[in-house]
Legacy VTK file of the C-alpha trace (Angstrom):
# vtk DataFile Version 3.0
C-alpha trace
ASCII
DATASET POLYDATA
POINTS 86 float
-3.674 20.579 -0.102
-3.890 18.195 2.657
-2.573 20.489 5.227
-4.374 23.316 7.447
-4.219 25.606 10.562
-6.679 27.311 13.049
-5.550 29.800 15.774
-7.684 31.342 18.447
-6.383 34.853 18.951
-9.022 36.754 21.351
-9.796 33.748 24.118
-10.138 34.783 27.359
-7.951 34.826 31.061
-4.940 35.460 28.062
-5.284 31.945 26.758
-4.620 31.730 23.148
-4.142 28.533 20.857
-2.533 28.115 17.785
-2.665 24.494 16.063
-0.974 23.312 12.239
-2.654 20.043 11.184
-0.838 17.896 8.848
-3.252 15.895 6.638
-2.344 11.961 5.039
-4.020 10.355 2.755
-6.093 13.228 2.111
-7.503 16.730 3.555
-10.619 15.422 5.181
-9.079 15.093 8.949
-6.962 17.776 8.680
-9.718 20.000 8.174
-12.465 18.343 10.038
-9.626 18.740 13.142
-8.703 22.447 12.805
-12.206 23.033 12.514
-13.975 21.183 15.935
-10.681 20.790 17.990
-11.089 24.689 20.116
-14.321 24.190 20.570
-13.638 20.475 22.211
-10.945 22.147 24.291
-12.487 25.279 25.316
-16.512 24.629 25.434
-15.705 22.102 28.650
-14.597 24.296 30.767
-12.348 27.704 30.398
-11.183 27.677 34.208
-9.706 23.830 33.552
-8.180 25.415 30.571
-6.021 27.531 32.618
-5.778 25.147 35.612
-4.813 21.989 33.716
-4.250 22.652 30.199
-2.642 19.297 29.963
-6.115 17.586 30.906
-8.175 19.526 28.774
-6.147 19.093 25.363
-5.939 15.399 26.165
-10.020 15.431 26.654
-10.398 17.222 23.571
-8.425 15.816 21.377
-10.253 12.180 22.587
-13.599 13.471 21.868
-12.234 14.945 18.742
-10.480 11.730 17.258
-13.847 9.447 18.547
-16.232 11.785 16.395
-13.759 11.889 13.367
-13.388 7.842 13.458
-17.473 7.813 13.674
-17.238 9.681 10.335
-14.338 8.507 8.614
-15.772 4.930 9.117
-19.133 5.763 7.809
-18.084 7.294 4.890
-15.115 4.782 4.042
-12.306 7.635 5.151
-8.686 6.917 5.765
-7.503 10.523 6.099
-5.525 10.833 9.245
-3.900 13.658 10.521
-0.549 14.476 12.986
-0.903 17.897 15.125
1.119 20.426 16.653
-0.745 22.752 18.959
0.307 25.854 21.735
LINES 1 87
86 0 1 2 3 4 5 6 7 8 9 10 11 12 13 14 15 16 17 18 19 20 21 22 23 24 25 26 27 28 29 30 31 32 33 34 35 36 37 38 39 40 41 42 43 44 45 46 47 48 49 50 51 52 53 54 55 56 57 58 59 60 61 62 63 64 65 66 67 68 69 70 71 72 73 74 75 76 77 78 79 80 81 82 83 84 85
């Protein structure tokens, strides 16, 4: 199954994210997505979280996507993945 999911149900200040991760060309980026992508969002800062939640998924998702291309190249990958995320 190419496909996967990750929520985040007990996050402080009531934030709480939820994020379905549809996999191509294999399971490999799904996966490696729904399992880094929280911590890449929340682990810079929770208060920019709440302030500008638009800033902080963009940053995250960047830092995500530069690590998985790191990978994927070294180890001749061409999994991609599409996300949906509140």
């Amino acid at each position: 199954m190419e496909d996967t999911y990750t929520s985040e149900l007990k996050v402080a200040n009531g934030i709480a994210f939820y994020g379905v991760f549809d996999g191509h060309g294999g399971h490999r980026a799904s996966k490696y997505v729904a399992e880094k992508i929280w911590t890449k969002i929340h682990k810079n800062d929770t208060t920019s979280l709440r302030d500008d939640p638009k800033s902080a998924l963009i940053r995250g998702h960047q830092q995500v996507d530069k690590e998985f291309l790191e990978v994927a190249s070294r180890l001749s990958w061409d999994d991609g993945t599409t996300a949906v995320q509140l």
